[in-house]
LUMKOLFI-6260 format. One record per residue (C-alpha): residue number from 0; x, y, z. Coordinates in nm, 2 decimals, m for minus. Last residue first. Layout:
BEGIN
R:n:px:py:pz
R:NUM:X:Y:Z
...
//
This chain:
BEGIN
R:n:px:py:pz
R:555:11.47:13.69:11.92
R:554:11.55:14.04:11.78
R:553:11.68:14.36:11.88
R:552:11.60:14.73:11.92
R:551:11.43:14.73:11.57
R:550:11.43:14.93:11.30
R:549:11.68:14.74:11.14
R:548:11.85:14.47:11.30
R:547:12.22:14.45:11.21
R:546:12.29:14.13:11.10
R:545:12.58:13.91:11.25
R:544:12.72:13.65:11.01
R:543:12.87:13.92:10.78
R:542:13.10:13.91:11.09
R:541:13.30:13.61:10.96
R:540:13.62:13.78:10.94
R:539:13.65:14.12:11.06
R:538:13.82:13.98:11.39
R:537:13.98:14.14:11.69
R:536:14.23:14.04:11.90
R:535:14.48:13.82:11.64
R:534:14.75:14.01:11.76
R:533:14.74:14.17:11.37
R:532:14.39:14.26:11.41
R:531:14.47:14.45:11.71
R:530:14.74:14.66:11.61
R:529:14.51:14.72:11.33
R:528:14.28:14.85:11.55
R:527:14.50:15.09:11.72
R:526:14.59:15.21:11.40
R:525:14.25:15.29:11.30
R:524:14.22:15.49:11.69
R:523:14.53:15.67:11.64
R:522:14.77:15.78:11.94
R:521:14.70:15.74:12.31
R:520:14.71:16.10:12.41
R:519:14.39:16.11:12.63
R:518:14.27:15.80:12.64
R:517:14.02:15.60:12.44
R:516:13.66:15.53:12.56
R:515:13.49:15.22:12.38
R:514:13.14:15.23:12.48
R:513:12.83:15.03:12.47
R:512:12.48:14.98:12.41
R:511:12.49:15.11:12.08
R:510:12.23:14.89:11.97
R:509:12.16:14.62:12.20
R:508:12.11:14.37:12.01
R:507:11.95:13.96:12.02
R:506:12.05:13.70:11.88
R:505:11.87:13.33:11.81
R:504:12.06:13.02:11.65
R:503:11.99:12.74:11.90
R:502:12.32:12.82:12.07
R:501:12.19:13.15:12.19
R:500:12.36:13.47:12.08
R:499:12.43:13.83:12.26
R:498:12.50:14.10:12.09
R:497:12.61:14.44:12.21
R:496:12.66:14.70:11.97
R:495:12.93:14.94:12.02
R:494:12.98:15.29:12.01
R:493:13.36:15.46:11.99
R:492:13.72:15.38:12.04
R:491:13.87:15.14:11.81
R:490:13.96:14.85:11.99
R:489:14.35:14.78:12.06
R:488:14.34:14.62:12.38
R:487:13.95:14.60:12.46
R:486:13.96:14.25:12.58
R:485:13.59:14.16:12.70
R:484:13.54:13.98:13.02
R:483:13.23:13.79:13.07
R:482:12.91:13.76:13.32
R:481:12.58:13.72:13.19
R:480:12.21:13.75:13.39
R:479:11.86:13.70:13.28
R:478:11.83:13.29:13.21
R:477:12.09:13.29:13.48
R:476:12.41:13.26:13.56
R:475:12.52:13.23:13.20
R:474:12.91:13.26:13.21
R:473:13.11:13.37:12.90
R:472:13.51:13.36:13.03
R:471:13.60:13.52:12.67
R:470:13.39:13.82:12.49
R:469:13.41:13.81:12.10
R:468:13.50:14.17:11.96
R:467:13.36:14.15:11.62
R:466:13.46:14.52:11.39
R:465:13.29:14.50:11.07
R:464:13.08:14.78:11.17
R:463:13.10:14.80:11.56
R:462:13.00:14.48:11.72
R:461:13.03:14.37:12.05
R:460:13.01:13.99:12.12
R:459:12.87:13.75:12.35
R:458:12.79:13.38:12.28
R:457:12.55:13.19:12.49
R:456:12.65:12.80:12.61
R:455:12.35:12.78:12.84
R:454:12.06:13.00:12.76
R:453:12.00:13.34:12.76
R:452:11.60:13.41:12.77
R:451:11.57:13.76:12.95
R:450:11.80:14.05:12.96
R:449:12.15:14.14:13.15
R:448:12.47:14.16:13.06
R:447:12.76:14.21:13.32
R:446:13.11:14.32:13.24
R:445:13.46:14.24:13.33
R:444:13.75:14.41:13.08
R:443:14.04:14.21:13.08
R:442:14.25:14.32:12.80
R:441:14.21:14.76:12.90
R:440:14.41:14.96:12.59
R:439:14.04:15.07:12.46
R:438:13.93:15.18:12.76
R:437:13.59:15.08:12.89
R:436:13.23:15.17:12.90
R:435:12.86:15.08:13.00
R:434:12.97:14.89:13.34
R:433:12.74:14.76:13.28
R:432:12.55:14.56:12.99
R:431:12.15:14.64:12.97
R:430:11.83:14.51:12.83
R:429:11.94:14.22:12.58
R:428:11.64:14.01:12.52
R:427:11.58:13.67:12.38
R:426:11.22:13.58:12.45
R:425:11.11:13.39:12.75
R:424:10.96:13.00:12.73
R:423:11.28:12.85:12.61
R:422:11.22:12.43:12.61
R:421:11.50:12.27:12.59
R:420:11.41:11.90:12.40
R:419:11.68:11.66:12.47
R:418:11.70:11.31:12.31
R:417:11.62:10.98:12.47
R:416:11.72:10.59:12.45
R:415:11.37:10.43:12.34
R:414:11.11:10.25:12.63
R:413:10.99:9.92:12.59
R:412:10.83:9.70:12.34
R:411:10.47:9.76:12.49
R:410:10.56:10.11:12.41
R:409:10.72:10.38:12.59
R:408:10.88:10.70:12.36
R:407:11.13:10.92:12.54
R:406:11.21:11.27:12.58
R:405:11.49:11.40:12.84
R:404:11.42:11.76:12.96
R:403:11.65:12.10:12.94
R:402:11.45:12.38:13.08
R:401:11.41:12.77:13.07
R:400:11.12:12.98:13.15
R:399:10.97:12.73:13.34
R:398:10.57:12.62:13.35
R:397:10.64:12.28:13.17
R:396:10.36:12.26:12.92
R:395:10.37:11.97:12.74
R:394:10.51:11.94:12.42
R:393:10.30:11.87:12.16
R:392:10.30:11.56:11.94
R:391:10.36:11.44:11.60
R:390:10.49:11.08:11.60
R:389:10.70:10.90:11.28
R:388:10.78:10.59:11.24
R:387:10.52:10.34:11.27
R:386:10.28:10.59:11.34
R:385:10.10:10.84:11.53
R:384:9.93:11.19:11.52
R:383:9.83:11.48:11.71
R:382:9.94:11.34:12.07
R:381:9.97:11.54:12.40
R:380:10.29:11.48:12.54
R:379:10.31:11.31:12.89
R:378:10.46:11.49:13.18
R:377:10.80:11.39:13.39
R:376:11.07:11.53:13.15
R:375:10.89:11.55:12.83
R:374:10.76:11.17:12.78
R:373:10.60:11.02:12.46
R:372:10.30:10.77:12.46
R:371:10.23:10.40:12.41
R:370:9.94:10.19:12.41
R:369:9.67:10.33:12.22
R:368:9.95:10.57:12.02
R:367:9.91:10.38:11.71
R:366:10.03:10.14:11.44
R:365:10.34:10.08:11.66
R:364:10.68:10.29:11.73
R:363:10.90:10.03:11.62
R:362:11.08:10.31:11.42
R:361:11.24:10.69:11.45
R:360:11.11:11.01:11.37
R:359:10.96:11.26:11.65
R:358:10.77:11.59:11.52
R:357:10.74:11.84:11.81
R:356:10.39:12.06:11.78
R:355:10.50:12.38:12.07
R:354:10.26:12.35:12.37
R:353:10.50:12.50:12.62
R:352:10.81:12.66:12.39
R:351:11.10:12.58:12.14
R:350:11.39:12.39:12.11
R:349:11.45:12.02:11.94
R:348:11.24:12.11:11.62
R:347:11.23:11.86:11.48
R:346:11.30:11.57:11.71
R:345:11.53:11.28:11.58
R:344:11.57:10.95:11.61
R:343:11.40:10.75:11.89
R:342:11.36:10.35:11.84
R:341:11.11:10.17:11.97
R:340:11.23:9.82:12.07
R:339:10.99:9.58:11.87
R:338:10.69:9.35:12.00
R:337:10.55:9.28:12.36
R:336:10.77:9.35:12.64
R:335:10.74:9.14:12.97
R:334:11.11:9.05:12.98
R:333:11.06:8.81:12.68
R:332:11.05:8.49:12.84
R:331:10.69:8.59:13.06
R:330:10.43:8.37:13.24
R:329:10.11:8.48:13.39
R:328:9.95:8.36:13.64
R:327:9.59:8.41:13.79
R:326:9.41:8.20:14.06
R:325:9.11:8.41:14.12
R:324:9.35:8.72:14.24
R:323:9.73:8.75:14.15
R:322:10.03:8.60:14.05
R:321:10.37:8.72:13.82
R:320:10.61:8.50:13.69
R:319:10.96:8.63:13.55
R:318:11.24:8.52:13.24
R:317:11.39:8.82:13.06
R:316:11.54:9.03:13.33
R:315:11.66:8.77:13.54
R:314:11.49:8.45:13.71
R:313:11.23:8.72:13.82
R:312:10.94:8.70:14.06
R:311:10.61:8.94:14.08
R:310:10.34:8.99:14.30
R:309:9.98:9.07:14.38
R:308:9.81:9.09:14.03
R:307:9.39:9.24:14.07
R:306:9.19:9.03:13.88
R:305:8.76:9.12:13.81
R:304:8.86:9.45:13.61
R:303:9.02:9.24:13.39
R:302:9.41:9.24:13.32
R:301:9.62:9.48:13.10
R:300:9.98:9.40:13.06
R:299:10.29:9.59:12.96
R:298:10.28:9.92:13.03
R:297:10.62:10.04:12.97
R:296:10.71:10.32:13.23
R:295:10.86:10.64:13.20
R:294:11.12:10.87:13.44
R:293:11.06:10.56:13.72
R:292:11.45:10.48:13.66
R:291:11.54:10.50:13.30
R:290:11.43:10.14:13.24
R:289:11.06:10.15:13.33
R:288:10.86:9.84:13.41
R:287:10.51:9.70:13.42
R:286:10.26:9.51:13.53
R:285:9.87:9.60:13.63
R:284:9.79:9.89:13.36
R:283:9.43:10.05:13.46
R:282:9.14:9.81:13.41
R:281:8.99:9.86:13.75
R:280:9.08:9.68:14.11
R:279:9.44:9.82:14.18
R:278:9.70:9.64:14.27
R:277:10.00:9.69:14.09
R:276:10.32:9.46:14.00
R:275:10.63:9.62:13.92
R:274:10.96:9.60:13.74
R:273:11.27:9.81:13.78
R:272:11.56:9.92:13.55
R:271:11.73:10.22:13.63
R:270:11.88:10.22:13.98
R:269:11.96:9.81:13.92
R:268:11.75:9.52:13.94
R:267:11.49:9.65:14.08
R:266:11.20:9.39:14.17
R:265:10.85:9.49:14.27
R:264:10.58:9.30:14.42
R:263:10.22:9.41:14.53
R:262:10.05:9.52:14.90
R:261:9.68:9.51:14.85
R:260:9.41:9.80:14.70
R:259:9.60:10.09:14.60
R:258:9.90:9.96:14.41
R:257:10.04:10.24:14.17
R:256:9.95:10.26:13.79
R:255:9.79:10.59:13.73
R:254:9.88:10.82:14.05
R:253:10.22:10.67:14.05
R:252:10.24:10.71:13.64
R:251:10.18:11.05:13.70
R:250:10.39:11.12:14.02
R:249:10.72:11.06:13.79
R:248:11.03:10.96:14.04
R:247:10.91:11.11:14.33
R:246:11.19:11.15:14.51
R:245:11.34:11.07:14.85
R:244:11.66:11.16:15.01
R:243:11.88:11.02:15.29
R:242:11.75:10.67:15.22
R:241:12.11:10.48:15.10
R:240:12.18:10.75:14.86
R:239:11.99:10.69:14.56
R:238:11.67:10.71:14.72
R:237:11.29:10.63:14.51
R:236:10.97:10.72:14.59
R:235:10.56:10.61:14.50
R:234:10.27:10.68:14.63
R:233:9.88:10.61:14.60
R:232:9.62:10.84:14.66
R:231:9.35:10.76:14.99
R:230:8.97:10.91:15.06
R:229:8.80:10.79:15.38
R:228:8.44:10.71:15.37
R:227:8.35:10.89:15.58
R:226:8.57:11.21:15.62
R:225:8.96:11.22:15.64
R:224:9.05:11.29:15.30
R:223:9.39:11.26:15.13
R:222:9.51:10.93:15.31
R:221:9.82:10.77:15.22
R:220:9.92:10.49:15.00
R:219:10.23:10.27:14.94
R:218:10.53:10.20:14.73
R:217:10.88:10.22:14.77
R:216:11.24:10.23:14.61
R:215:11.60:10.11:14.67
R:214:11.94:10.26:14.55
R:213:12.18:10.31:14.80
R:212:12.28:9.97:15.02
R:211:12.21:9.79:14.68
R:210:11.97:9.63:14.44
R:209:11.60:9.71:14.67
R:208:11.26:9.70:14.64
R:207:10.99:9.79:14.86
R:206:10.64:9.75:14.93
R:205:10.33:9.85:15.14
R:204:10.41:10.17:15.29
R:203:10.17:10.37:15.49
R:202:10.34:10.76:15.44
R:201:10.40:11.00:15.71
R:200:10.77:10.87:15.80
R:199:10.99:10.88:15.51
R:198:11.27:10.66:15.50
R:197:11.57:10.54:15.62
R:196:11.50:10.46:16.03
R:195:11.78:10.25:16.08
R:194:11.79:9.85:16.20
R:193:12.11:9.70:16.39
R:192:12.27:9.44:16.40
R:191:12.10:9.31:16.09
R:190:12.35:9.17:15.86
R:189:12.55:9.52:15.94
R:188:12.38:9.68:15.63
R:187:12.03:9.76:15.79
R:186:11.75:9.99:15.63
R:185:11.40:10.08:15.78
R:184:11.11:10.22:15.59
R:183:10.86:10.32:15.82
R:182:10.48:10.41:15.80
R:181:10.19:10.65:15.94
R:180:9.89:10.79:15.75
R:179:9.61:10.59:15.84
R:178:9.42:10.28:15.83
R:177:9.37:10.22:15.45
R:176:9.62:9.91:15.54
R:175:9.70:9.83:15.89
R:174:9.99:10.07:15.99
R:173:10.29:10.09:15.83
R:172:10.55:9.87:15.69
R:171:10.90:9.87:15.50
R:170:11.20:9.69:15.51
R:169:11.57:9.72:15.33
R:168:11.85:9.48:15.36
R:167:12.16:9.45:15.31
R:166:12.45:9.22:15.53
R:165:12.39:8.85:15.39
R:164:12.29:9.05:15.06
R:163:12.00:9.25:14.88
R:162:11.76:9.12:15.11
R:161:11.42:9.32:15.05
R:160:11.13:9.33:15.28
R:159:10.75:9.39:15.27
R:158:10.49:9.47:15.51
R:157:10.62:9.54:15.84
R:156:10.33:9.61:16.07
R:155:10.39:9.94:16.24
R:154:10.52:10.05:16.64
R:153:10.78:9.75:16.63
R:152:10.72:9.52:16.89
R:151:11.01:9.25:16.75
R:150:11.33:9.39:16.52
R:149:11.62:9.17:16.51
R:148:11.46:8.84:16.62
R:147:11.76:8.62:16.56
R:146:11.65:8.27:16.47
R:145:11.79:7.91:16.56
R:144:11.77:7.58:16.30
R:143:11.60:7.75:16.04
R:142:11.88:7.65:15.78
R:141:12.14:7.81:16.02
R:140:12.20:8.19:15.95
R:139:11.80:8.26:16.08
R:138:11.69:8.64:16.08
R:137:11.39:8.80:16.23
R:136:11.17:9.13:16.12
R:135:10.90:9.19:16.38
R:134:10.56:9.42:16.37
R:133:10.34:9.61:16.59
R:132:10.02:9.53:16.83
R:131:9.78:9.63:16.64
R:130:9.65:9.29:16.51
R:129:9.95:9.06:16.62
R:128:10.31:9.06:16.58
R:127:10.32:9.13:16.23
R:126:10.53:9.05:15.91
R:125:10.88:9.03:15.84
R:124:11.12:8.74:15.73
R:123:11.50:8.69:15.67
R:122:11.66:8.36:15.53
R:121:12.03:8.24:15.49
R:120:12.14:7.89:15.50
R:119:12.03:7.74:15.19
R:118:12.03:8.07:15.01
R:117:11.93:8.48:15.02
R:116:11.56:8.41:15.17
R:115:11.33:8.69:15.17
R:114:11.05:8.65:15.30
R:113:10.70:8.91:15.32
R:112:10.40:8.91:15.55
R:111:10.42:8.64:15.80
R:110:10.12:8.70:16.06
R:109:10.16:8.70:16.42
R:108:9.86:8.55:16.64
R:107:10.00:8.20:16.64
R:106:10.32:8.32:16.84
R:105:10.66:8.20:16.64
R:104:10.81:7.85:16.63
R:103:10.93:7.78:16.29
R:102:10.75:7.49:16.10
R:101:10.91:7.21:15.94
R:100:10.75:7.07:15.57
R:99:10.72:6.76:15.40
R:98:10.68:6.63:15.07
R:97:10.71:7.05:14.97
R:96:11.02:7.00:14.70
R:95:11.21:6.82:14.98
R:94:11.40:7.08:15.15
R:93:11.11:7.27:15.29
R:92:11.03:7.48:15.56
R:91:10.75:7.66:15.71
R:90:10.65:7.99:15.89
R:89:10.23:7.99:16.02
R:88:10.17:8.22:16.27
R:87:9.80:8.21:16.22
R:86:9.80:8.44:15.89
R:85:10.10:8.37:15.66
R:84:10.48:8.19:15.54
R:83:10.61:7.98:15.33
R:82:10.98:7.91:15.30
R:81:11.16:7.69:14.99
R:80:11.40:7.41:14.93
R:79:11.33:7.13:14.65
R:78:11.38:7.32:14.31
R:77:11.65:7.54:14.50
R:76:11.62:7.88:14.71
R:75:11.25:7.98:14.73
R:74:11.08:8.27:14.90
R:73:10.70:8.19:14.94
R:72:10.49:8.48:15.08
R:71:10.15:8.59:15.22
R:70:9.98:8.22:15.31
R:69:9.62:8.26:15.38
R:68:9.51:8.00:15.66
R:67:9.44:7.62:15.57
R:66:9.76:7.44:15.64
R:65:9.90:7.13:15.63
R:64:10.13:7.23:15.36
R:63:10.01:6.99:15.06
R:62:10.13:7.09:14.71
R:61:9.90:7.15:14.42
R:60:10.17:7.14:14.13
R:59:10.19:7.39:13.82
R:58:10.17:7.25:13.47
R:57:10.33:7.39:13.16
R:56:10.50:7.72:13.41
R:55:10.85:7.64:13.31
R:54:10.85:7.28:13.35
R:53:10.99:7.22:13.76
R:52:10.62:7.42:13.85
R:51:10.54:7.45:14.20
R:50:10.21:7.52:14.39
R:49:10.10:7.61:14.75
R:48:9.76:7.73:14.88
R:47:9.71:7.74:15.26
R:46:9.34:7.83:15.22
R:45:9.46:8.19:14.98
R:44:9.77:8.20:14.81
R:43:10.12:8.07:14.76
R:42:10.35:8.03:14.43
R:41:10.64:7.84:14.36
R:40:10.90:7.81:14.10
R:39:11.14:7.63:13.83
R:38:11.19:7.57:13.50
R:37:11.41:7.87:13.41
R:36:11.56:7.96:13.76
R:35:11.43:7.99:14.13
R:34:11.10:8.22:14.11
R:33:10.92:8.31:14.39
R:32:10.57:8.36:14.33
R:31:10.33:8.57:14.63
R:30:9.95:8.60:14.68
R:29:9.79:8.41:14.45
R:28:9.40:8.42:14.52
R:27:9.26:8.05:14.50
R:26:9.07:7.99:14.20
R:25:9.29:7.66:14.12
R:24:9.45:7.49:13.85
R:23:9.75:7.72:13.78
R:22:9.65:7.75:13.40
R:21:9.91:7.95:13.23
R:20:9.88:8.33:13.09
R:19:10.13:8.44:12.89
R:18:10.34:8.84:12.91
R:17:10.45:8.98:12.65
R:16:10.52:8.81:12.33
R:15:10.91:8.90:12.22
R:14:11.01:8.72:11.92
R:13:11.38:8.65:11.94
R:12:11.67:8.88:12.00
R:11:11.56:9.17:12.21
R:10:11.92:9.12:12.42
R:9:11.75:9.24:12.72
R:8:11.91:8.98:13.01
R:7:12.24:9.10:12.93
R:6:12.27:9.24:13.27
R:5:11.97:9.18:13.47
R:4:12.09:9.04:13.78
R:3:11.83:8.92:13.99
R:2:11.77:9.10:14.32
R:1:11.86:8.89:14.63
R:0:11.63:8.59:14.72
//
């Protein structure tokens, strides 16, 4: 089915519990749920394993398939319509809640590994030719009753696929799992016509999730360490622009929560707000989501060691199902988030350096930090202290002189709307201005200034006395270079001080580092000045502002 729509799904009215577990009556592994609206939806496994619950999870239905094989996916369309699919070349169809079922006629030796079926009429499924021998994506417009194979032989397995529309759709595969390095994500947006190369190459990838032609990301692994036994690292990337460009949305949480032992489930409902299922067997985080688009991620369940979760279905954003190993399903109405929304206030200070102690204010942050944590950027904050409303942590070191990063705090409630911390690793410094000198009748006088530190939004100003001449056209280029025009017209010819100051407060001098020059024959200097006070040019108001350092070259 296409992505769910989450708009107005998070309206955090309500008591929000997380994530339920309900008794699915059997300790078959759960390979794949497909959910069809609040009452209603099926789940596959392990021995031909099919169930449906029409109560919202109370009790879940054996159904009879006639088969005994693994079954990979389930996509269903209605309370009575839904496609299986697994091992033995097994594809079937139901319209009559799983009384009877049609099968599709593809070889025994393929393998169904993912469906995605848009409505009654529309269905697309992937999976593998044969053990080795490549994968296949096909497409039925009928009900089943002909199929287009739009992709057959293909060089990898194709492991997962996402139908966004009756024209979009993105794929992904690779070679046989913990095999090697080599993958393909594939995009089409002519219904299938024709299949693109859209991804990158060198990485095995195991699912993908898609809510447009743009915006779609991917999961997989690939190998680090080619001696016995092999050593692999999970991966995760995300396009904006239809697979032109990957990124790495935030390589922690990748390396942390990321499926490394089966193919999982994802939904994204938009470029922000995605859901995911991992696989890995150990108590890391197995489900969760992030709403700023991979920045951060809300862990929001914690399974055994002994249950690894496979896949994940949603209604919309509050109502989903998500399956796994030994049986396993869990239940959420809540979008998965357990408690209150935190809430992120202020952050005192808001500027300052790797490692400097950042006090956060706000609410529904929780009793303590052993489930949640703050976000600079892409790293984690080291925490000194936590609680309800209030978090005292230290900014992580970034290794850049000068950056402007979003900070959020992630809970089991969610993730908070962010404020900016810049971090300013170099000193304020003003080393030189050039040309050193101008004439006083000159209005558009370009200089350069150059130092260390300067951040966007700088002021620059020469200062003689009470004499401020505020430069106009100010243009940080760099954290160590200025360009700005000072109008002269009228200045009193003679040394100046050049300042320059950041917009957190800092200045920095450069005592007499400049010039006025006036010309030969071109009358009083004072009354030049008090031509250009009364032009409005030059200001003695509000200098007290600027303090001379003493002693000192300048000041940071």
């Amino acid at each position: 089915m296409p992505p769910p729509t989450a708009a107005g799904a998070l309206s955090r009215d309500g008591e929000r519990n997380g994530w339920q577990e309900q008794e699915s009556g059997t300790e078959e592994d759960l390979r794949s749920v497909s959910a069809v609206d609040h009452n209603t939806a099926w789940a596959v496994g392990a021995a031909g394993t099919v169930l449906r619950t029409t109560d919202g999870g109370t009790t879940w239905k054996t159904l009879d398939a006639g088969v005994t094989s693994q079954l990979n996916a389930v996509s269903a369309v209605s309370v009575d319509e839904a496609w299986v699919g697994g091992e033995g070349g097994n594809l079937l169809h139901t319209e009559d809640g799983g009384k009877t079922w049609e099968a599709a006629m593809i070889p025994e030796s393929s393998t169904v590994h993912d469906i995605a079926a848009l409505d009654d009429k529309t269905c697309w499924v992937a999976g593998a030719t044969g053990v080795g021998s490549g994968g296949f994506i096909m497409k039925t417009a009928d009900d089943g009753g002909t199929w287009e194979h739009q992709v057959s032989g293909h060089a990898y397995a194709i492991f997962s696929i996402s139908a966004v529309d009756d024209l979009t759709a993105w794929a992904a595969g690779g070679e046989s799992p913990f095999q090697g390095n080599a993958g393909v994500v594939l995009r089409t947006t002519d219904g299938g016509k024709n299949w693109a190369p859209a991804g990158p190459a060198d990485k095995n990838w195991l699912c993908i999730a898609a809510c447009d032609g743009q915006n779609a990301m991917a999961w997989g692994v690939f190998r680090v360490y080619d001696g016995f036994p092999p050593m692999f690292a999970p991966c995760c990337m995300k396009t904006a622009d239809g697979g032109s460009s990957w990124q790495n949305p935030n390589l922690f949480y990748t390396l942390e929560c990321s499926m490394t032992a089966y193919p999982g489930g994802a939904i994204m409902f938009d470029a922000n707000d995605i859901w995911m299922v991992g696989g890995n067997a150990n108590p890391n985080v197995k489900i969760a989501r992030t709403e700023n688009g991979g920045l951060s991620w809300c862990q929001q369940q914690t399974i055994p060691t002994d249950v690894v979760m496979l896949d994940i279905s949603a209604v919309d954003g509050d109502i989903a199902w998500a399956v796994g190993t030994s049986g396993t399903i869990l239940h959420t109405t809540s979008g998965g988030y357990l408690g209150e929304d935190p809430v992120l206030d202020t952050l005192s200070p808001d500027t300052g350096r790797d490692g400097e102690t950042v006090t956060l204010t706000g609410s529904g942050f929780g009793t303590s930090s052993a489930h949640g944590f703050v976000t600079f950027g892409l790293l984690r904050a080291g925490i000194v202290s936590w609680s309800e409303n209030e978090i005292v942590c230290a900014a992580p070191a970034i290794g850049s002189p000068f950056a402007q990063v979003s900070v959020y705090v992630t809970t089991p409630g969610g993730t908070s709307d962010p404020l900016v911390f810049t971090y300013k690793n170099i000193a304020l410094s003003v080393e030189s201005i050039y040309p050193t000198r101008g004439y006083q009748f000159n209005p558009f006088h370009n200089v350069t200034v150059t130092g260390t530190g300067f951040l966007p939004g700088a002021r620059v100003m020469l200062v003689k006395g009470s004499t401020v001449i505020n430069a106009s056209n100010v243009n940080v280029m760099t954290q160590e270079r200025i360009h700005c025009t000072l109008n002269l017209m009228g200045a009193a010819p003679g040394l100046y001080d050049v300042v320059v100051s950041n917009p957190d407060g800092t200045e920095s001098w450069l005592n007499g580092g400049f010039t006025v020059v006036s010309p030969c024959g071109s009358g009083s200097g004072t009354a030049l000045l008090m031509l250009g006070i009364s032009l409005g040019i030059l200001s003695l108001a509000g200098s007290r502002r600027l303090r001379r350092p003493k002693g000192r070259r300048g000041r940071d």
